[in-house]
C-alpha positions as CSV (number, residue, x, y, z in Angstrom):
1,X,79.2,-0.2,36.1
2,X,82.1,-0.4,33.6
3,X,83.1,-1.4,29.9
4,X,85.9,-3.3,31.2
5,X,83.5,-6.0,32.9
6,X,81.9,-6.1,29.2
7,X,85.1,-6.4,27.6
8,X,85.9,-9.3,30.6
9,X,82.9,-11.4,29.3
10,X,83.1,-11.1,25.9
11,X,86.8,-12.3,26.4
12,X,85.7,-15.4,27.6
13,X,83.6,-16.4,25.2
14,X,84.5,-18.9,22.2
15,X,84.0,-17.5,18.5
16,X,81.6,-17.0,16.8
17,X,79.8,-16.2,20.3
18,X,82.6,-13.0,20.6
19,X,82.2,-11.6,17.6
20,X,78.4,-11.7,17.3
21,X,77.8,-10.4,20.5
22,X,80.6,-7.6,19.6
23,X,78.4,-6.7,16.8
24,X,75.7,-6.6,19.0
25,X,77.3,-4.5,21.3
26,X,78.4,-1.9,18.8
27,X,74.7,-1.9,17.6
28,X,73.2,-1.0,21.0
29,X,75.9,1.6,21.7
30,X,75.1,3.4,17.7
31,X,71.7,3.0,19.1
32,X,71.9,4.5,22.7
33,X,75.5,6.1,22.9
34,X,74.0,8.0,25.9
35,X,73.9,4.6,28.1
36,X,76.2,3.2,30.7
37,X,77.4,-0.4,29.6
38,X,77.8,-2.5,32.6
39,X,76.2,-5.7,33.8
40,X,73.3,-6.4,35.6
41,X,72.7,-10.2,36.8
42,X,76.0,-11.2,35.8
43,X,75.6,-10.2,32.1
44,X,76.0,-7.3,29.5
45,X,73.5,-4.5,30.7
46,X,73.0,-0.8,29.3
47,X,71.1,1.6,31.7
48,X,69.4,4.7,31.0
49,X,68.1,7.0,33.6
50,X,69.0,3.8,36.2
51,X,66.9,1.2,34.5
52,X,68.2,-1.1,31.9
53,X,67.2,-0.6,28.3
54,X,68.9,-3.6,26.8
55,X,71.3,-6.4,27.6
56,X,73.0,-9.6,25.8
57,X,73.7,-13.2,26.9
58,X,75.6,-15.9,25.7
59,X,74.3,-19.6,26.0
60,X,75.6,-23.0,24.9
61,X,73.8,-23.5,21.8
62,X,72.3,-20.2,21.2
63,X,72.8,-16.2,22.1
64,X,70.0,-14.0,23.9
65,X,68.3,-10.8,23.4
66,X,67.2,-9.3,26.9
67,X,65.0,-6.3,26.8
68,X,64.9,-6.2,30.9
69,X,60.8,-6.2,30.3
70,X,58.3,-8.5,29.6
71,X,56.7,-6.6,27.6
72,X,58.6,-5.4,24.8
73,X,58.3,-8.2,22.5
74,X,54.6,-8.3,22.4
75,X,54.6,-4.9,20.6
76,X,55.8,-5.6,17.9
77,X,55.3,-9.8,17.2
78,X,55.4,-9.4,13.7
79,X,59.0,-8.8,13.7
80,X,60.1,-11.3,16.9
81,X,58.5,-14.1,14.2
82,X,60.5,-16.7,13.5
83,X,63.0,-16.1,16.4
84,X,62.3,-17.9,19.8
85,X,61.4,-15.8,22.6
86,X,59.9,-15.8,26.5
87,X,58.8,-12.5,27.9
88,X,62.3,-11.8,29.1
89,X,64.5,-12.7,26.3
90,X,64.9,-13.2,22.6
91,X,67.1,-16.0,21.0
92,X,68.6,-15.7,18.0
93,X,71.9,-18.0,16.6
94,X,75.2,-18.0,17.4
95,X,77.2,-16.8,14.5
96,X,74.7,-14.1,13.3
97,X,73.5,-10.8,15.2
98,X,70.7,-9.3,15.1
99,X,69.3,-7.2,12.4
100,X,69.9,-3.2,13.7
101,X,66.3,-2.3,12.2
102,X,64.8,-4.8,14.9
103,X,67.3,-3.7,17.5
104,X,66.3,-0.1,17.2
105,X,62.6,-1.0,17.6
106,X,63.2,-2.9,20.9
107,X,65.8,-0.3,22.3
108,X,62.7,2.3,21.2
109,X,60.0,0.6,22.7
110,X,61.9,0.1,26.2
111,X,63.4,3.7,26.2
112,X,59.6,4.5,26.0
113,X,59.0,2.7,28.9
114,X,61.7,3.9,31.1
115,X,60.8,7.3,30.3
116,X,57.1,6.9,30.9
117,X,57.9,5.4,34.5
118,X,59.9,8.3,35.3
């Protein structure tokens, strides 16, 4: 896994896509510096302890969350409101990240996980 293949897909993207998703990035590594960046299924993936924590997507229309569980999001539903979301992934708009409160809780709620399967 490596930075560079991050750096190669956030390179290819238009703006604001880049720069939101460089925001993002930044967030998650303030959150977890202790994760490997790399990808997993093509896209932006941070692994702790071999499992991924956290990962980012860019779409056409819209930019995507991905906790790498389906679970996550129904703890805490209060603050997922008024953002669309599947089990797997969270969207949110294309020229504005997401808030770091809310990253932190869904970083800390699958670090929790990970740590419980181990």
């Amino acid at each position: 896994m490596s930075q560079q293949e991050i750096d190669d897909y956030l390179a290819k993207l238009d703006e604001p896509k880049r720069t939101t998703l460089q925001q993002l990035r930044q967030t998650i590594h303030s959150i977890v510096p202790e994760a490997e960046e790399g990808m997993s299924y093509g896209i932006p993936a941070y692994r702790l302890q071999g499992k991924v924590v956290a990962g980012f997507a860019a779409f056409k229309n819209h930019l995507s969350y991905l906790p790498h569980s389906g679970s996550v999001f129904a703890e805490i539903p209060d603050e997922v409101r008024g953002y669309v979301t599947s089990k797997g992934a969270l969207q949110f708009p294309i020229d504005r990240t997401l808030p770091e409160p809310l990253v932190k809780k869904l970083i800390a709620i699958r670090v929790k996980q990970v740590r419980q399967s181990s």
